[in-house]
C-alpha positions in Angstrom: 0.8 18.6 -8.8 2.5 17.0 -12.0 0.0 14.1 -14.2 1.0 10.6 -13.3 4.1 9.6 -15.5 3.2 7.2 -17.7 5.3 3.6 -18.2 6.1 1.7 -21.3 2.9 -0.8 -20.8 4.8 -3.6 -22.6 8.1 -3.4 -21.1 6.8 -2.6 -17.8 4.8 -6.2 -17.8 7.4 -8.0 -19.2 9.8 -7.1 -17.0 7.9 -6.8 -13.1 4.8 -9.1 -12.8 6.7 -12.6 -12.8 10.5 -11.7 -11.8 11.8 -14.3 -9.3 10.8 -12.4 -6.4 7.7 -13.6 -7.2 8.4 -17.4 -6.8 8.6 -18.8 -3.9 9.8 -22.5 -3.3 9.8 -23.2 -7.1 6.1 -22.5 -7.4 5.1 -18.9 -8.7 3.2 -16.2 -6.7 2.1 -13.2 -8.2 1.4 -10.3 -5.9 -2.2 -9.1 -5.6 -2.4 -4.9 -5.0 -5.3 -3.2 -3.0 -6.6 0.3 -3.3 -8.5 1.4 -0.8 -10.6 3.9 -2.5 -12.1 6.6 0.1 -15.0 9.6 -1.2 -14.0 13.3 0.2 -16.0 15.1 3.2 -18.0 17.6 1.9 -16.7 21.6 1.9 -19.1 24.6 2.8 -20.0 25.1 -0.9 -21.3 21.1 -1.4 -23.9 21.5 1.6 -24.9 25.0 -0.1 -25.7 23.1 -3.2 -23.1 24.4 -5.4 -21.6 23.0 -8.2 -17.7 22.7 -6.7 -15.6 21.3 -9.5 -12.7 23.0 -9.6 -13.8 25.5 -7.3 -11.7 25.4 -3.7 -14.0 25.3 -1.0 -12.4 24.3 2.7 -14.2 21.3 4.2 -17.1 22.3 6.2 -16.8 23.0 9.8 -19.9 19.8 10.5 -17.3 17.6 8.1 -14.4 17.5 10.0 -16.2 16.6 12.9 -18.5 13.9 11.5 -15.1 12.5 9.9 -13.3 12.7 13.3 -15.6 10.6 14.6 -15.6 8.2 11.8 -12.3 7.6 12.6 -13.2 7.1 16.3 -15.9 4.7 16.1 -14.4 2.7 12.8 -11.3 1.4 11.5 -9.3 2.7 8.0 -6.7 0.6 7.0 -3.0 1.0 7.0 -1.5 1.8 3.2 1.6 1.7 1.7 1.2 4.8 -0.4 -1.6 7.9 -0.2 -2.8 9.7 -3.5 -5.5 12.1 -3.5 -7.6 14.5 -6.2 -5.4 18.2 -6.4 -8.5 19.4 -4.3 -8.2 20.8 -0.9 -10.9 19.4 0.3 -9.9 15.7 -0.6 -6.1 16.6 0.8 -7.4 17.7 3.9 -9.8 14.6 4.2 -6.8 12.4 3.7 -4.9 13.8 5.7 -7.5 14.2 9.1 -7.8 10.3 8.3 -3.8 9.9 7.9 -1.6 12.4 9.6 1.8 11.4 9.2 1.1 10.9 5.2 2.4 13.2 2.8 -0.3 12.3 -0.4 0.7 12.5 -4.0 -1.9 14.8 -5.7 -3.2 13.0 -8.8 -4.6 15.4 -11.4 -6.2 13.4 -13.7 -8.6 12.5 -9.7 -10.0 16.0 -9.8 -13.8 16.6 -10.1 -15.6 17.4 -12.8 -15.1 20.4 -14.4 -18.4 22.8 -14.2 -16.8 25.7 -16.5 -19.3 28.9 -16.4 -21.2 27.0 -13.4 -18.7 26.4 -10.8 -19.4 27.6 -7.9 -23.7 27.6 -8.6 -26.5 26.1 -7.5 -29.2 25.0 -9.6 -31.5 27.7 -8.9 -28.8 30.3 -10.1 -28.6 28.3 -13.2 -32.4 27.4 -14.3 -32.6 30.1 -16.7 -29.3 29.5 -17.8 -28.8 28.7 -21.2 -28.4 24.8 -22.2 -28.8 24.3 -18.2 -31.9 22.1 -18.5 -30.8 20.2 -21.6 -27.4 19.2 -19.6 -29.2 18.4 -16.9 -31.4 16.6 -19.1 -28.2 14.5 -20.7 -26.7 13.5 -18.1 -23.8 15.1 -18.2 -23.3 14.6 -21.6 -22.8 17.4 -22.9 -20.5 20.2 -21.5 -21.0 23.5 -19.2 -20.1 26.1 -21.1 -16.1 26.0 -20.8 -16.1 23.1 -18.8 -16.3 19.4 -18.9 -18.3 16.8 -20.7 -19.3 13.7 -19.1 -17.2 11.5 -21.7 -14.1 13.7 -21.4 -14.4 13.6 -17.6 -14.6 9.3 -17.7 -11.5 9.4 -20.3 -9.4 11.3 -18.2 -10.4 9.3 -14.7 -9.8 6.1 -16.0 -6.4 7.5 -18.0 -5.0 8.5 -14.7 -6.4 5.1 -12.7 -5.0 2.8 -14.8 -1.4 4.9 -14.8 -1.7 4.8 -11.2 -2.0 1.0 -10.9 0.7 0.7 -13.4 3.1 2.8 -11.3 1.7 1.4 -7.8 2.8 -2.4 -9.4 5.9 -0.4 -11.0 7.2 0.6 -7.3 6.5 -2.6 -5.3 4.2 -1.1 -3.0 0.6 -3.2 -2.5 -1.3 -1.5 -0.8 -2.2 2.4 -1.5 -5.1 4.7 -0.2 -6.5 7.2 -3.0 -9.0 10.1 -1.5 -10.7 11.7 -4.9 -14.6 13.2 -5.5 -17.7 10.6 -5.2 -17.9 10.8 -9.0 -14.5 9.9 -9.6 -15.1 6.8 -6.8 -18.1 5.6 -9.0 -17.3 6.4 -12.3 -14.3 4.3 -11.6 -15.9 1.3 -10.1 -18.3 1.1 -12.5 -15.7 0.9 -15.0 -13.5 -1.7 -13.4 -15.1 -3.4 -10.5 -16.6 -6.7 -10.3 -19.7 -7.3 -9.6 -20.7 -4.8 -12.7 -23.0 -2.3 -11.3 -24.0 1.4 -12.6 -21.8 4.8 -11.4 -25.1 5.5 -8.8 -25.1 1.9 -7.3 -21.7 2.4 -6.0 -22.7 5.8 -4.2 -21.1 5.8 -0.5 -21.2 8.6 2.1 -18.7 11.3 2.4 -15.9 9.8 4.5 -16.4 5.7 2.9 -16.0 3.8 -0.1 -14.5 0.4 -1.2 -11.1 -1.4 -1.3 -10.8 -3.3 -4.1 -8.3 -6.0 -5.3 -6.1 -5.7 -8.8 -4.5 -9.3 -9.6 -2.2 -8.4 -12.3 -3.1 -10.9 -14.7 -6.8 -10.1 -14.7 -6.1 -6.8 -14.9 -3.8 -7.3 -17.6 -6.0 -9.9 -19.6 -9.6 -7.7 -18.6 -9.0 -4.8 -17.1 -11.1 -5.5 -14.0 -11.1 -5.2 -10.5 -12.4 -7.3 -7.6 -14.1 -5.2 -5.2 -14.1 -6.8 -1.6 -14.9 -4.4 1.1 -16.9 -1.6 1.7 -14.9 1.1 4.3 -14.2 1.6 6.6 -14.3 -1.4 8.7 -16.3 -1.7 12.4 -17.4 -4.3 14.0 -19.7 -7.5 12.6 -23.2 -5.6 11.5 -21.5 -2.1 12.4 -21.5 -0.8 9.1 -23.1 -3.5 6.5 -21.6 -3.9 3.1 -23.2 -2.8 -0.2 -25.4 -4.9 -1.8 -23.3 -4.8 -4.9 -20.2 -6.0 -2.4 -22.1 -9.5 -1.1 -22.3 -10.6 -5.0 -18.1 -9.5 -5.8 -16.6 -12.8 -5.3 -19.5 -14.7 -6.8 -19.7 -12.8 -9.9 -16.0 -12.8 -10.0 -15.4 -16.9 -9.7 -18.5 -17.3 -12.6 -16.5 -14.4 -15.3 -13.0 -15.4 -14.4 -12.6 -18.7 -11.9 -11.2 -18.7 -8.7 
């Protein structure tokens, strides 16, 4: 469980997006990388209506089952590489969807940090001093040893964008990365095209969204394409998000094809 080393940003561009191996027949081809991102089932203390951050919690009895079947009746693609929030419960989820993978635990994926109120529910809490203002903020202030809504987005997007630049760094293009449902928005709402708020990008436990990263919009913008919504069945199955039919479209208008 070691934080994602960090790459000279400079260097590493220079010297990996447009190396020969990227040319083909004189003309250049840049590889495009996707990132299948996937939301945890839920463990025994998220259908009690606790606040699990940190707290380890095994996934609920219901969860595995419902996933199973998940993975029955629809299709999760194939990856490359497997990351996954230190959390049991997002380990295990990978790993009920992917067997045979041996995950790399991402730190900087783990869940918001409830402090004093891990492990709660809201009715334990409502007397609870500074509950009801934090409630109130959005997040934005922080539990009482715990996390603040801005210090939680600063360190998810710190360890995304280290984990794209060491996915490009090792060649590999397609990865799967199992984290918490507010890591999953807060990070498509930061990167993804279409823009769209953190709650329009909520999925259910055992889904989410593979997006594309072309290196030189991510380089030049920082953005991401998202073009799927997971995981996959068959035509009218499982229909895609809203905020998924309008990706390419709002993509080609910001940034051509």
């Amino acid at each position: 469980m070691s934080f994602i080393e960090k790459k000279d940003s400079k260097e590493f561009f220079r010297g990996n997006f447009l190396t020969p191996s990227f040319c083909e027949k004189g003309r250049l081809s840049v590889k495009s990388y996707v990132i299948y991102l996937l939301r945890n089932m839920p463990c025994e203390g998220n259908l009690e209506g606790r606040y699990i951050g940190r707290t380890e919690s095994p996934l609920a009895e219901s969860s595995v089952k419902e996933l199973l079947e998940l993975k029955r009746t629809f299709q999760y693609p194939k990856a490359e590489a497997f990351y996954a929030s230190p959390s049991v419960r997002c380990v295990d989820t990978l790993k009920l969807l992917y067997p045979q993978a041996e995950p790399e635990v991402i730190l900087e994926m783990a869940e918001c940090d409830f402090g004093d109120w891990e492990n709660k529910t809201a009715e334990e809490l409502k007397n609870e001093p500074g509950f009801s203002q934090w409630l109130e903020s959005g997040g934005q202030t922080a539990p009482p040893h715990g996390e603040s809504s801005p210090v939680f987005v600063q360190r998810v997007c710190m360890g995304f964008e280290m984990l794209v630049q060491n996915l490009m760094a090792a060649g590999k293009t397609t990865a799967v990365l199992v984290t918490h449902a507010g890591v999953l928005t807060t990070l498509l709402a930061a990167y993804g095209l279409p823009r769209a708020k953190p709650l329009d990008w909520m999925c259910s436990p055992g889904c989410g969204y593979a997006v594309r990263i072309t290196p030189s919009l991510w380089m030049r913008s920082m953005v991401m394409e998202v073009i799927s919504q997971l995981p996959q069945g068959e035509e009218n199955q499982r229909p895609d998000h809203l905020v998924i039919d309008l990706a390419r479209e709002a993509a080609e208008k910001a940034y051509g094809d």
